[in-house]
N, CA, C and O atoms as a Maestro MAE file, in Angstrom:
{
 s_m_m2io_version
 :::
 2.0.0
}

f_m_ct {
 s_m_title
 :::
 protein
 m_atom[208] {
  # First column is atom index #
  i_m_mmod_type
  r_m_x_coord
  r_m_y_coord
  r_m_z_coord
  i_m_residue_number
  s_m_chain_name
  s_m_pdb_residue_name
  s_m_pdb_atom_name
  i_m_atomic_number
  :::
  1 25 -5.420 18.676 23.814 1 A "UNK " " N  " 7
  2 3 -5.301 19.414 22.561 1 A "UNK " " CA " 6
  3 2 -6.682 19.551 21.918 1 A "UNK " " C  " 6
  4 15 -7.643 18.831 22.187 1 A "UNK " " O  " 8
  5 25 -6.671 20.648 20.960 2 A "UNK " " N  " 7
  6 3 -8.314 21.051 20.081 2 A "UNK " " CA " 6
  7 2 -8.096 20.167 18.978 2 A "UNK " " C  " 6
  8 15 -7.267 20.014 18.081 2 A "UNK " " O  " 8
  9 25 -9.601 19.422 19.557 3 A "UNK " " N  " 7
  10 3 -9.278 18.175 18.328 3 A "UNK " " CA " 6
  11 2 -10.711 18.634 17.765 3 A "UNK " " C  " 6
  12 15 -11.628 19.039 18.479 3 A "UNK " " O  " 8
  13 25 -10.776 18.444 15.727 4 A "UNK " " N  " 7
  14 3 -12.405 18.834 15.499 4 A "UNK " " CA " 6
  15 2 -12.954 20.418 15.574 4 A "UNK " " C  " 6
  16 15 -12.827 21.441 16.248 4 A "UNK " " O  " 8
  17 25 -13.447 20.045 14.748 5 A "UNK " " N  " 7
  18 3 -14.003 21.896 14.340 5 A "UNK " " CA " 6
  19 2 -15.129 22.493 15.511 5 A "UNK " " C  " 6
  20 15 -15.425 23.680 15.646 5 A "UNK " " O  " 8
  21 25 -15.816 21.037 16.528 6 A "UNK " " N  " 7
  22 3 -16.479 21.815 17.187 6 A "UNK " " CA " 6
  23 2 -15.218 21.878 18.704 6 A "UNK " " C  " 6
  24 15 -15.658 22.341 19.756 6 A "UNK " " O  " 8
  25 25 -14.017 21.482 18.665 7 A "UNK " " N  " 7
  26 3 -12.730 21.826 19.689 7 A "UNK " " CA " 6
  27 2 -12.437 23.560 19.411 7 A "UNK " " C  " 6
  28 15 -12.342 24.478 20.225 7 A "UNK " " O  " 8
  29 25 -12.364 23.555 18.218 8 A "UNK " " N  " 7
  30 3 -12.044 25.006 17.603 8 A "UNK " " CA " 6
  31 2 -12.721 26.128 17.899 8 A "UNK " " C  " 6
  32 15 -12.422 27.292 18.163 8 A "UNK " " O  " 8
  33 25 -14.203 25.178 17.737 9 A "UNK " " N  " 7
  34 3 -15.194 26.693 18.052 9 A "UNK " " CA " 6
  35 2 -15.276 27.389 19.110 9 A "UNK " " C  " 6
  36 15 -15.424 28.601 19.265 9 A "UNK " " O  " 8
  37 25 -15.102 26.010 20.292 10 A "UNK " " N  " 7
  38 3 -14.985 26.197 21.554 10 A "UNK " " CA " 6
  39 2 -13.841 27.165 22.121 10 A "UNK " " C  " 6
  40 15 -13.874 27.995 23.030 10 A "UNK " " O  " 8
  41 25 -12.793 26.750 21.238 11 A "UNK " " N  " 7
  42 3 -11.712 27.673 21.730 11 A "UNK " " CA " 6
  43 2 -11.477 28.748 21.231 11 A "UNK " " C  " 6
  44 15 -10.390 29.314 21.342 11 A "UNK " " O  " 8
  45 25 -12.703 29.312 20.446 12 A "UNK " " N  " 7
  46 3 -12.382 30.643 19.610 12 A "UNK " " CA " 6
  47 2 -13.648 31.333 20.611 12 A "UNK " " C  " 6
  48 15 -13.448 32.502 20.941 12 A "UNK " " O  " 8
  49 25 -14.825 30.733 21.066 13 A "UNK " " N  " 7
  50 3 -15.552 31.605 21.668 13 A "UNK " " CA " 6
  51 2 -14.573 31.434 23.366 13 A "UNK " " C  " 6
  52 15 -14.689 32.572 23.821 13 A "UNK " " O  " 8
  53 25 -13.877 30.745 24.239 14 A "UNK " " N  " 7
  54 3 -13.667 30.880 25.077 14 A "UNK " " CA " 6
  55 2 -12.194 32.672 24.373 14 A "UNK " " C  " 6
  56 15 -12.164 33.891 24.544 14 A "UNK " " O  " 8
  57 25 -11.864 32.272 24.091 15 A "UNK " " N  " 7
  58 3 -10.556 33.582 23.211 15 A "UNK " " CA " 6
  59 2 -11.890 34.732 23.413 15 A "UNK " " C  " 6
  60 15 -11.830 35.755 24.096 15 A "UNK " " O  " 8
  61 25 -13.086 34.249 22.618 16 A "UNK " " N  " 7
  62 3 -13.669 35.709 22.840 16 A "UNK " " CA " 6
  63 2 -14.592 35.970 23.825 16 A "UNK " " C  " 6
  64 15 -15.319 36.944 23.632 16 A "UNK " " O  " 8
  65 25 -14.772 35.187 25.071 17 A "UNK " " N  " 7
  66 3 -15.291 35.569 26.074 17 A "UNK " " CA " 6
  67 2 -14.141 36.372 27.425 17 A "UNK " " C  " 6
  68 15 -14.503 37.039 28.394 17 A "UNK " " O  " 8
  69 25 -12.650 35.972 26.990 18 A "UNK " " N  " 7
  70 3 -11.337 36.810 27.836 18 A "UNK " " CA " 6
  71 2 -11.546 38.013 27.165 18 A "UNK " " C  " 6
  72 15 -11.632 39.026 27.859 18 A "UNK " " O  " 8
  73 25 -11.642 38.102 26.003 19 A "UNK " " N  " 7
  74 3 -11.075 38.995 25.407 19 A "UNK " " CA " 6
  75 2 -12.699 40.410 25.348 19 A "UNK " " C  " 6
  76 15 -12.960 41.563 25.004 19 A "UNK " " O  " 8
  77 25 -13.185 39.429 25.839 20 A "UNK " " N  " 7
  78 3 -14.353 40.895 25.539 20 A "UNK " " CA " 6
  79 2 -14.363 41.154 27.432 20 A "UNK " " C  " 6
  80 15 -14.305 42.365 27.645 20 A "UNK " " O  " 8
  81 25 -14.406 40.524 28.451 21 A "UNK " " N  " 7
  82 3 -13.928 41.195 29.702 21 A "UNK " " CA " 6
  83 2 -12.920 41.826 29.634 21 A "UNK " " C  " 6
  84 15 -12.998 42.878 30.269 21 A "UNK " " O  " 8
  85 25 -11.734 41.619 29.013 22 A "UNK " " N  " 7
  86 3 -10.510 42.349 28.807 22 A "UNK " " CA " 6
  87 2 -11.119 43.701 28.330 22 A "UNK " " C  " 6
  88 15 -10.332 44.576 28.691 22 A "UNK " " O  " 8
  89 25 -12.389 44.362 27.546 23 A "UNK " " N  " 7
  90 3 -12.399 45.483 27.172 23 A "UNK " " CA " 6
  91 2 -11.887 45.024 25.643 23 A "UNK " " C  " 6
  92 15 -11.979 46.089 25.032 23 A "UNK " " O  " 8
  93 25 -11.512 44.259 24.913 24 A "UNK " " N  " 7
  94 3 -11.443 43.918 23.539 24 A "UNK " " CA " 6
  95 2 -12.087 43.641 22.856 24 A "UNK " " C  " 6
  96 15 -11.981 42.499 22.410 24 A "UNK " " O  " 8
  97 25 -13.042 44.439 22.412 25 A "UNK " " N  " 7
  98 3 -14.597 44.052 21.449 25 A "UNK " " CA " 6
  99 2 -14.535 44.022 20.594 25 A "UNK " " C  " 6
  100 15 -15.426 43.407 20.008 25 A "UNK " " O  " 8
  101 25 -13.481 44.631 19.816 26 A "UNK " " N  " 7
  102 3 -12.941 44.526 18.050 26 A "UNK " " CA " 6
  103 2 -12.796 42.665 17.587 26 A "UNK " " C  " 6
  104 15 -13.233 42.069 16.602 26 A "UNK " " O  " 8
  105 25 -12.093 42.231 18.635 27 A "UNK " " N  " 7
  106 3 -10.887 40.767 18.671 27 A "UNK " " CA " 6
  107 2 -12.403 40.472 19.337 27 A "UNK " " C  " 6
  108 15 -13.245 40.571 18.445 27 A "UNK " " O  " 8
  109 25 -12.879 40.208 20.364 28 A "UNK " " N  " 7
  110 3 -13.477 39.090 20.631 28 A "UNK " " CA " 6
  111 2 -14.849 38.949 19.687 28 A "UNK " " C  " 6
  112 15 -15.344 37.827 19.577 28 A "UNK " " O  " 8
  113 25 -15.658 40.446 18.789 29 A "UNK " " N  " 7
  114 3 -16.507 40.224 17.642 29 A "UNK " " CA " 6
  115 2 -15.857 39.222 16.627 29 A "UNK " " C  " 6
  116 15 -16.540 38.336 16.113 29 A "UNK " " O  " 8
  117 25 -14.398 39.394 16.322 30 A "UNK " " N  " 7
  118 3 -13.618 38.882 15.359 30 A "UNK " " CA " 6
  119 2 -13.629 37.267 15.615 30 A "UNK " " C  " 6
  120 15 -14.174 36.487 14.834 30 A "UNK " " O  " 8
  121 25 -12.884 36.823 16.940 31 A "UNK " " N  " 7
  122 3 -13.603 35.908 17.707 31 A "UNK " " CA " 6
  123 2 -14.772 34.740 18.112 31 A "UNK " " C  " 6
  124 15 -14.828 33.511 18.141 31 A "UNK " " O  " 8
  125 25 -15.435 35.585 18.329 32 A "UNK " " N  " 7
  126 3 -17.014 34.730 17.923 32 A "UNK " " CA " 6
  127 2 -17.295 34.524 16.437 32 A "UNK " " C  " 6
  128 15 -17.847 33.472 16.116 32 A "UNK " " O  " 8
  129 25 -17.026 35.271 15.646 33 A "UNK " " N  " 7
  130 3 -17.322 35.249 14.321 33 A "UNK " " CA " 6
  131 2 -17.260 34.246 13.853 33 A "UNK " " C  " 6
  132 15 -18.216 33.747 13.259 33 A "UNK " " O  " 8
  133 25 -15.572 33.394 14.056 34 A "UNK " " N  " 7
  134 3 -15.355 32.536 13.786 34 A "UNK " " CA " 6
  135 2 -15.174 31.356 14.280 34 A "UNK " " C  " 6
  136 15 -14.321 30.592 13.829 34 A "UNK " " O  " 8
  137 25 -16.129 30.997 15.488 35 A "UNK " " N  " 7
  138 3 -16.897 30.054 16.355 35 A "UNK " " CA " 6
  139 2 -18.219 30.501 16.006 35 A "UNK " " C  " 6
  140 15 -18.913 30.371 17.014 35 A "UNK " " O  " 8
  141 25 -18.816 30.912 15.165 36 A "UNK " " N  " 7
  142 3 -19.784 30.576 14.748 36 A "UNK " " CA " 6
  143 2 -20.030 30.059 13.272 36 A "UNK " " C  " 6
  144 15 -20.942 29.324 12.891 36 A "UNK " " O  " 8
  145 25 -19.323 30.442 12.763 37 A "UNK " " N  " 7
  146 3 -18.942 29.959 11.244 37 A "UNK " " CA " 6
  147 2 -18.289 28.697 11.447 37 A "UNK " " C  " 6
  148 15 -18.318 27.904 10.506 37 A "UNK " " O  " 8
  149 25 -17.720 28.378 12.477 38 A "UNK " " N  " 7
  150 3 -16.940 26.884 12.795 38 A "UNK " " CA " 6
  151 2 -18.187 25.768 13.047 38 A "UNK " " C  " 6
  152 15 -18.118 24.555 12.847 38 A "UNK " " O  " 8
  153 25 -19.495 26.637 13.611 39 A "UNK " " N  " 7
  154 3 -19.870 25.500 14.075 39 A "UNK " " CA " 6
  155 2 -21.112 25.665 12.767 39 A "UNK " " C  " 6
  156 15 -21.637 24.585 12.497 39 A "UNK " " O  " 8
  157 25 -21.379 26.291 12.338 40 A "UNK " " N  " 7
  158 3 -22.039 26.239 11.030 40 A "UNK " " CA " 6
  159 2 -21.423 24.923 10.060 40 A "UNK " " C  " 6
  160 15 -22.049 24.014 9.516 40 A "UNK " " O  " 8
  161 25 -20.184 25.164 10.075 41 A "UNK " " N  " 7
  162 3 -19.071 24.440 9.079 41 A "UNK " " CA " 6
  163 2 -19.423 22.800 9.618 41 A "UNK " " C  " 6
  164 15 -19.463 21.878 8.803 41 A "UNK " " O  " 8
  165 25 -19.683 22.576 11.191 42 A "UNK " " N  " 7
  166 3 -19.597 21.833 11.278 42 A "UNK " " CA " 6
  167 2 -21.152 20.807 11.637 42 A "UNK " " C  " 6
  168 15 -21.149 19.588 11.813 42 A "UNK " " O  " 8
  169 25 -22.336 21.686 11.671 43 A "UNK " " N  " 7
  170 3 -23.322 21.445 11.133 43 A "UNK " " CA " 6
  171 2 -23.452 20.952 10.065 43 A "UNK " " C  " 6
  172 15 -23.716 19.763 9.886 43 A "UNK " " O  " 8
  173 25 -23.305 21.692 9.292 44 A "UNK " " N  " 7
  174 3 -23.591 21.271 7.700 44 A "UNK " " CA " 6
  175 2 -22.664 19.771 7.171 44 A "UNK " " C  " 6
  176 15 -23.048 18.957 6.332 44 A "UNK " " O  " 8
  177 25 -21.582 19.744 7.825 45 A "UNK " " N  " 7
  178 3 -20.562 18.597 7.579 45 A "UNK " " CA " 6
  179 2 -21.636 17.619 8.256 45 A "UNK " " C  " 6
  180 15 -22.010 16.732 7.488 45 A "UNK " " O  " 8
  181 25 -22.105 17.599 9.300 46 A "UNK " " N  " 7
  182 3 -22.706 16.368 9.893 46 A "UNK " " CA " 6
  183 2 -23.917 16.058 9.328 46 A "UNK " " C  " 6
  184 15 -24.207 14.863 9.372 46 A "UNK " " O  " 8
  185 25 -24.530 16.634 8.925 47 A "UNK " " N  " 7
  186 3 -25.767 16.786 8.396 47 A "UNK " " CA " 6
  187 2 -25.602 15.524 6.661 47 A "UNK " " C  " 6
  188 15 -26.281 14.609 6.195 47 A "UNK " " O  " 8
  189 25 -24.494 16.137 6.324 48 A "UNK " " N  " 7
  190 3 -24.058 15.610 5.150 48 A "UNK " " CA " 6
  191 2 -23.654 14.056 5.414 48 A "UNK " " C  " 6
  192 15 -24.122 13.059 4.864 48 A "UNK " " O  " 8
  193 25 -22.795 14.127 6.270 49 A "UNK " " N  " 7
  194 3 -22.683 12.929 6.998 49 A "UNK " " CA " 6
  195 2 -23.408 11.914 7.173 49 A "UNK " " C  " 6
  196 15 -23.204 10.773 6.758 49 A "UNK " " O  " 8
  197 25 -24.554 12.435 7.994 50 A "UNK " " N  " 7
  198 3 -25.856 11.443 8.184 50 A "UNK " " CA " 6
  199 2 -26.438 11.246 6.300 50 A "UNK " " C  " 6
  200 15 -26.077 10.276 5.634 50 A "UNK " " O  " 8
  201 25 -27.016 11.952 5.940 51 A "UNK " " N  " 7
  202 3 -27.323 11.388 4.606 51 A "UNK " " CA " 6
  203 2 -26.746 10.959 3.907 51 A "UNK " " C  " 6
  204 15 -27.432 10.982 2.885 51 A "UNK " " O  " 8
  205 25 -25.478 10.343 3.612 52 A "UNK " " N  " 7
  206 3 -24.942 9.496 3.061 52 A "UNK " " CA " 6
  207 2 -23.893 8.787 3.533 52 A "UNK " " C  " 6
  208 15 -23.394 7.894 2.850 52 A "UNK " " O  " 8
  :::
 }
 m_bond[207] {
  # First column is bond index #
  i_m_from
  i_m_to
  i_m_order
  :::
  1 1 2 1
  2 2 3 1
  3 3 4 2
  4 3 5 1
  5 5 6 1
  6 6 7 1
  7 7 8 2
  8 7 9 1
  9 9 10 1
  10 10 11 1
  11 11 12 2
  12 11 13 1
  13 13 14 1
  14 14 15 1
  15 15 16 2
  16 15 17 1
  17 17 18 1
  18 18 19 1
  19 19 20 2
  20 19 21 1
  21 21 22 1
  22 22 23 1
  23 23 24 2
  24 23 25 1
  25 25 26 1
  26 26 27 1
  27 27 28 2
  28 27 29 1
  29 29 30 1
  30 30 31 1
  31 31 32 2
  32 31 33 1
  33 33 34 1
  34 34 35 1
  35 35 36 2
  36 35 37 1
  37 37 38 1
  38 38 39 1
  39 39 40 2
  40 39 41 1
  41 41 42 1
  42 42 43 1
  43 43 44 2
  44 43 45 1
  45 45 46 1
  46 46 47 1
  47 47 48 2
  48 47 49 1
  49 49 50 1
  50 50 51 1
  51 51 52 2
  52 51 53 1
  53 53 54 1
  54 54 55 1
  55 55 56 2
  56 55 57 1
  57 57 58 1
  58 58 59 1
  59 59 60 2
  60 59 61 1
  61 61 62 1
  62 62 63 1
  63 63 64 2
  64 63 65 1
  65 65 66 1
  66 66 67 1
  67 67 68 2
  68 67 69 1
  69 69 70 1
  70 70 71 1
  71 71 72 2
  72 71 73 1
  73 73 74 1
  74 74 75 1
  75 75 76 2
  76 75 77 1
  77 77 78 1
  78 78 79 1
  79 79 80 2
  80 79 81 1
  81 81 82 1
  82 82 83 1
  83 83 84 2
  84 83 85 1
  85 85 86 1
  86 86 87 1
  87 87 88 2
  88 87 89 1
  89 89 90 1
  90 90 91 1
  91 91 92 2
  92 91 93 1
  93 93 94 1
  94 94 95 1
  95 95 96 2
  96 95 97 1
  97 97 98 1
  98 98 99 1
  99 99 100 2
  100 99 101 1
  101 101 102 1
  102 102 103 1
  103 103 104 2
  104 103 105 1
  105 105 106 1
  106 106 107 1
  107 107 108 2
  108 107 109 1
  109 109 110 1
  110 110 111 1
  111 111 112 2
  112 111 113 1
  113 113 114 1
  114 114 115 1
  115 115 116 2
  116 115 117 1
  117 117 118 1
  118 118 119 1
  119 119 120 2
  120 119 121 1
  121 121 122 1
  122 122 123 1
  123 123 124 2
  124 123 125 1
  125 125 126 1
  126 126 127 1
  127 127 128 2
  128 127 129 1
  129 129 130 1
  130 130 131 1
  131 131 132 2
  132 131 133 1
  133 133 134 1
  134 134 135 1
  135 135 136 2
  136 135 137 1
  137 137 138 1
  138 138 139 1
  139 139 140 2
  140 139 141 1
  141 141 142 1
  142 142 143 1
  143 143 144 2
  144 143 145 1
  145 145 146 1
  146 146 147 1
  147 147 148 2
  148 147 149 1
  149 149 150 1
  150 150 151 1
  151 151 152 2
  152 151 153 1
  153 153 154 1
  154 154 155 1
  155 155 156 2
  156 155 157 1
  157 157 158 1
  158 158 159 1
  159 159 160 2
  160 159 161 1
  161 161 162 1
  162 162 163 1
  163 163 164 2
  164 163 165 1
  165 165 166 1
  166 166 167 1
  167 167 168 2
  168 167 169 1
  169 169 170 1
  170 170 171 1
  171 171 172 2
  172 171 173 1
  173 173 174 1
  174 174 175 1
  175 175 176 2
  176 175 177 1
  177 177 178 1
  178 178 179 1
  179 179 180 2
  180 179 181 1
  181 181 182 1
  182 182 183 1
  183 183 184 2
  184 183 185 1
  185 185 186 1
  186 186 187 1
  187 187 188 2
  188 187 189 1
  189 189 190 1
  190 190 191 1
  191 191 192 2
  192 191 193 1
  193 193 194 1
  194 194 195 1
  195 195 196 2
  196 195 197 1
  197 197 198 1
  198 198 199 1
  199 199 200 2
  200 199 201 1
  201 201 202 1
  202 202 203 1
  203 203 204 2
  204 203 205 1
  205 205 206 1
  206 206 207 1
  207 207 208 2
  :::
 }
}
C-alpha cells in the first residue's frame, strides 16, 4: 500500500508516465502536477522537521 506523501508522489508520476504513453497529456500534465507539489509538500515538511 502508498504509505507517505513521497508513496503518493510516486504513484501519481507512475499514473502519469501510463497515461502520457497512452496518448493522455491533459491527465498525465494533471498527474505530474501533483507529484510534484507532493514532493514539494514533502520537502518543506522535512526540512521543518529537521529544525525543530
Amino acid at each position: 500500500m502508498v504509505n507517505g506523501l513521497v508513496g503518493l508522489a510516486i504513484l501519481f508520476f507512475i499514473i502519469a508516465l501510463v497515461l502520457a504513453i497512452l496518448g493522455a497529456r491533459g491527465a498525465a500534465g494533471i498527474s505530474m502536477s501533483i507529484a510534484k507539489w507532493l514532493i514539494i509538500l514533502f520537502v518543506i515538511l522535512a526540512i521543518i522537521s529537521l529544525l525543530l
